[in-house]
C-alpha positions as CSV (number, residue, x, y, z in Angstrom):
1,X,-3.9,80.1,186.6
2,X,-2.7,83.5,185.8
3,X,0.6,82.7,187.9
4,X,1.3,80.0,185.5
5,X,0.4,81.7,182.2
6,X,3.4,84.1,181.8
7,X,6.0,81.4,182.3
8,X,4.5,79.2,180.0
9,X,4.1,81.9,176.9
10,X,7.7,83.1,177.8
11,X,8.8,79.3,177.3
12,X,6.6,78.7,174.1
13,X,8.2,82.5,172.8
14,X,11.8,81.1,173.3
15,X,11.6,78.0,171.4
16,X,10.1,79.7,168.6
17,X,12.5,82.3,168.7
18,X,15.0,78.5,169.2
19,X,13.4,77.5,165.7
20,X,14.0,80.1,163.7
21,X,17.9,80.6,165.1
22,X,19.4,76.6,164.2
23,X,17.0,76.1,161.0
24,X,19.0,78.1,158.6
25,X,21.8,76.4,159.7
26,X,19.8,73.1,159.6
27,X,19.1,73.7,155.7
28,X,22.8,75.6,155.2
29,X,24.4,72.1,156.4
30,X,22.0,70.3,153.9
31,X,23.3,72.5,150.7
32,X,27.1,71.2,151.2
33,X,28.6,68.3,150.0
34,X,29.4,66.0,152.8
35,X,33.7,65.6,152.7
36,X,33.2,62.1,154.1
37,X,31.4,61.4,151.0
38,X,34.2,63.3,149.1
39,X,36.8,61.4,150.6
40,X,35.3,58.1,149.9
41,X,34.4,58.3,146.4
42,X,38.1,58.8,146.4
43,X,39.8,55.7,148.7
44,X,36.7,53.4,146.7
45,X,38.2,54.2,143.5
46,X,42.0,53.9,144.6
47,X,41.7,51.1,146.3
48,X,40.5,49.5,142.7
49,X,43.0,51.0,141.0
50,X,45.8,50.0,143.0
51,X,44.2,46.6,142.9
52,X,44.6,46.9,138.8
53,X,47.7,48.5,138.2
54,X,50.0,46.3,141.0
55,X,50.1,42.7,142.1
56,X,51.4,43.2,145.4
57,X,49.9,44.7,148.3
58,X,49.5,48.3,148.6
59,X,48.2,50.9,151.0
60,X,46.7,54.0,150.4
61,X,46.9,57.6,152.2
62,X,44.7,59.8,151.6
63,X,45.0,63.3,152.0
64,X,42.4,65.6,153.9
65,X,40.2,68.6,152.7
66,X,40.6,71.9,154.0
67,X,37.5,72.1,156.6
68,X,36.5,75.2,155.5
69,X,35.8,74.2,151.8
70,X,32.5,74.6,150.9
71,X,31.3,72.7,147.7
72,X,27.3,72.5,147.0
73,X,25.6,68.9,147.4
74,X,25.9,66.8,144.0
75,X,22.1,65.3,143.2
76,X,24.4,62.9,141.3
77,X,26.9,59.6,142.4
78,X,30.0,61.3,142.9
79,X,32.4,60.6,140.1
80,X,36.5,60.0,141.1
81,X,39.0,59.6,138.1
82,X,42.7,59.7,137.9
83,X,43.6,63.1,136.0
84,X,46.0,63.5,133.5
85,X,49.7,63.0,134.6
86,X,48.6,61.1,137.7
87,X,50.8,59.0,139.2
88,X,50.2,54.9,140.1
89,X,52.7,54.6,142.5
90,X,53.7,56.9,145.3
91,X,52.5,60.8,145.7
92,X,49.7,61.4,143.2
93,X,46.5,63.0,142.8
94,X,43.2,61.7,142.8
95,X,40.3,64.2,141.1
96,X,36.5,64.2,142.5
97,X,33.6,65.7,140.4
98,X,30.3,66.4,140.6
99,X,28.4,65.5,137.2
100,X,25.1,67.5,138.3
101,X,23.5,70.9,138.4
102,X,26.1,72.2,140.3
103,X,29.1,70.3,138.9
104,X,32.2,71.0,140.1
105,X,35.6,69.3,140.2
106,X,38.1,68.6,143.1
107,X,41.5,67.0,143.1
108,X,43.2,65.7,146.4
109,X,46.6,64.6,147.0
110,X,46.6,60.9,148.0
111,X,50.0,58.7,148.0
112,X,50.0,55.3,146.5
113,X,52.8,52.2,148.4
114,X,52.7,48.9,147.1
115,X,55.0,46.4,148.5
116,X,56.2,43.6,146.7
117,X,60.0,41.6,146.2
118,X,62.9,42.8,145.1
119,X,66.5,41.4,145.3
120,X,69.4,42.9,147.5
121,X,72.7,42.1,147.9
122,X,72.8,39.5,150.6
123,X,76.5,40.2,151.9
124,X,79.4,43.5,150.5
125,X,79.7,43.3,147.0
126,X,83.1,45.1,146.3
127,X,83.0,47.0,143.3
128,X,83.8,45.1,140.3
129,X,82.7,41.9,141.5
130,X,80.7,39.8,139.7
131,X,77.4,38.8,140.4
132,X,76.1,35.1,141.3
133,X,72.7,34.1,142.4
134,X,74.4,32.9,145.4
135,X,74.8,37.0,145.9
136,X,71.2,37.8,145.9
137,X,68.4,37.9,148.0
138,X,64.4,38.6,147.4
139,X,62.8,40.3,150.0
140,X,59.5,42.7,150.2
141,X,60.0,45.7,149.7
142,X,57.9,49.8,149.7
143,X,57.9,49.8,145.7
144,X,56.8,53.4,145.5
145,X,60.6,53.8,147.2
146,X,62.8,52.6,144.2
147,X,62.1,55.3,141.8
148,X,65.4,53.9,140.1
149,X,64.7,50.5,139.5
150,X,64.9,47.4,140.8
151,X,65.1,43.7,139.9
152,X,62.7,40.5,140.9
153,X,64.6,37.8,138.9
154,X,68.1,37.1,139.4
155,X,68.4,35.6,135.7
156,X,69.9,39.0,134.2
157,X,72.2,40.2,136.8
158,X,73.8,37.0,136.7
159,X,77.5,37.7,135.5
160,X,76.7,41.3,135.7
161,X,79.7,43.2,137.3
162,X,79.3,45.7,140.4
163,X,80.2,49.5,139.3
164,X,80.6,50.6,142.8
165,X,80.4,48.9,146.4
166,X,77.0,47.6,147.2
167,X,76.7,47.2,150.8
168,X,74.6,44.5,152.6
169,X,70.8,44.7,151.9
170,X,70.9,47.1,149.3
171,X,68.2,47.0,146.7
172,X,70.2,46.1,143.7
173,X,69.2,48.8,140.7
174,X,70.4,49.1,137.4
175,X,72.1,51.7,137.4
176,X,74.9,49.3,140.5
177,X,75.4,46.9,138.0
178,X,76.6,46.8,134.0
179,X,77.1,43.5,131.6
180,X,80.9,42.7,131.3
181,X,82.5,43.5,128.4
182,X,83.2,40.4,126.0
183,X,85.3,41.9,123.7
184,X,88.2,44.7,123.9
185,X,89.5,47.3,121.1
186,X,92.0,45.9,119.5
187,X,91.8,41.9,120.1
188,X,91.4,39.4,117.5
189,X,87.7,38.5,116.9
190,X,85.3,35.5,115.3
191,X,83.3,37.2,112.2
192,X,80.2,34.7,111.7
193,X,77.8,35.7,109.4
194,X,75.0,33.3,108.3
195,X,72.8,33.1,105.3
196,X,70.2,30.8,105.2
197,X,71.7,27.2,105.8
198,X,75.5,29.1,104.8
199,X,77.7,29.9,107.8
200,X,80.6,32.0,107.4
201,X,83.1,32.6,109.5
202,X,86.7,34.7,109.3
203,X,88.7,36.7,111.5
204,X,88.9,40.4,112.2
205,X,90.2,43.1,114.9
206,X,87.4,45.0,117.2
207,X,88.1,48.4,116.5
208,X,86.0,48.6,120.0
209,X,85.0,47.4,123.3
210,X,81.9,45.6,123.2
211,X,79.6,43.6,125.8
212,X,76.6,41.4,124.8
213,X,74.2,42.7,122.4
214,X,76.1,45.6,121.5
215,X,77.0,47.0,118.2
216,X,80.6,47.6,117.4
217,X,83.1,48.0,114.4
218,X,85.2,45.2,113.1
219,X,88.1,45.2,110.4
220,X,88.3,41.9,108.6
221,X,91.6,40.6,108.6
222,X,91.7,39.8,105.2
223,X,90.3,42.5,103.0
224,X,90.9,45.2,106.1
225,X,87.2,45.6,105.1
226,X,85.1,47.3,108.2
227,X,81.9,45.9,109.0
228,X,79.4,46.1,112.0
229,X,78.5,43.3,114.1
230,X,76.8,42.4,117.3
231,X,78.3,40.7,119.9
232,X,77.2,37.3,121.0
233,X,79.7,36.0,123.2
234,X,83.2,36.2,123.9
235,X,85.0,37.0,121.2
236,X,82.4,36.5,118.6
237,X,80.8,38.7,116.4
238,X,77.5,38.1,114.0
239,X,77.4,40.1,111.1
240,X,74.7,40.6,108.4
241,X,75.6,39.7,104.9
C-alpha cells in the first residue's frame, strides 16, 4: 500500500495546486463584458433602424472591437443608440452603453448600404441634349454610393437639358442635368397678372434669362415700368398685382 500512497498524494497535490492556477482566470473571464454580446446589441438595433429609415434592402457591416478591450460585465440589458451626428446611410457610428453599476459607453464604426432604384442614362447623352423618358433607365442601385443625388422618377428630368456628356449607365444626379431656359434677356414677353376672377395681360422685355419657376425682371412695354415675375412657360410671365 505504501508503493501506491506517494503517487496518489502527489496527484491529489497537483490538481489542487491545478485549482488554484485557472480559477482566477475562471472568475477574471466572468468580470468582462462578453464582445459578442457587445457586438450584438449593436447589429439588433441597426438592423431596426435600417429597416425604419430606408425602404429598400440594406446590409450592414459591422466593425470589430479591439480584442484587448476590457469593459466590466453590465448587470443590465445592454443599451445601443445612434449618437449625435450619426449617419443613416453609409460609414457611421453606432454607440453601446452599459446603464448599470459600472456604466460605461462604447461607440463602434459600423457602415450602413441600402440598395434601391435609381435611373441612368440608358445610351451617351451628349451634352446639351435633352432629356426624354425614352433616355432613362431604373435600375438597383448601392444608395449609400450617390452622396450627390439621384433620381427614382423620370417625371422632372423630362425636358431637362444635359450639362456635360453622360455616358451609358451613369446614375443621372442633379447636378448632370438643369431645366432649360424659357425665356432670354432681352426678348419680348407675356406679363399676366391675375386678381381674383381679373386677368391681365400686356407685354414687356426680360431684362433676364429665366427658366421655370424662376424669378426675373421685366420692363413693361408701355409705362417702361419694371416689375418681377415668375416664369411659367415660354415666354410668359405671372406677376403679382
Amino acid at each position: 500500500m505504501h508503493r501506491f500512497g506517494k503517487p496518489v498524494f502527489f496527484m491529489t497535490l497537483l490538481a489542487l495546486c491545478w485549482q488554484s492556477v485557472i480559477a482566477p482566470d475562471a472568475d477574471a473571464a466572468e468580470q468582462w463584458q462578453s464582445h459578442a454580446a457587445i457586438r450584438g446589441a449593436a447589429q439588433e438595433f441597426l438592423v431596426a433602424f435600417a429597416g425604419d429609415q430606408h425602404e429598400g434592402r440594406s446590409e450592414i457591416n459591422l466593425g470589430q472591437l479591439d480584442p484587448r478591450l476590457k469593459l466590466k460585465t453590465c448587470t443590465r440589458a445592454l443599451q445601443a443608440f445612434m449618437p449625435p451626428g450619426g449617419r443613416a446611410i453609409g460609414n457611421t457610428t453606432i454607440g453601446v452603453r452599459c446603464d448599470g453599476e459600472s456604466g460605461w459607453n462604447i461607440y463602434i464604426p459600423a457602415r450602413i448600404d441600402v440598395f434601391g432604384p435609381v435611373l441612368i442614362a440608358r445610351q451617351p447623352l451628349p451634352r446639351g441634349s435633352v432629356l426624354q423618358h425614352t433616355d432613362l433607365e431604373l435600375v438597383e442601385r448601392n444608395l449609400a454610393n450617390l452622396p450627390y443625388g439621384y433620381y427614382t422618377d423620370s417625371e422632372p428630368l423630362s425636358g431637362m437639358l444635359a450639362t456635360r456628356t453622360i455616358a451609358a449607365a451613369t446614375v443621372i444626379t442633379p447636378g448632370m442635368v438643369q431645366a432649360p431656359k424659357l425665356i432670354k434677356r432681352g426678348e419680348r414677353v407675356t406679363l399676366v397678372a391675375e386678381t381674383g376672377s381679373l386677368k391681365i395681360r400686356t407685354v414687356g422685355k426680360a431684362l433676364s434669362d429665366g427658366k421655370s419657376g424662376e424669378l426675373i425682371r421685366v420692363q413693361t412695354e408701355s409705362s417702361k415700368r419694371v416689375v418681377d415675375g415668375i416664369v411659367v412657360s415660354q415666354g410668359v410671365v405671372k406677376v403679382t398685382l
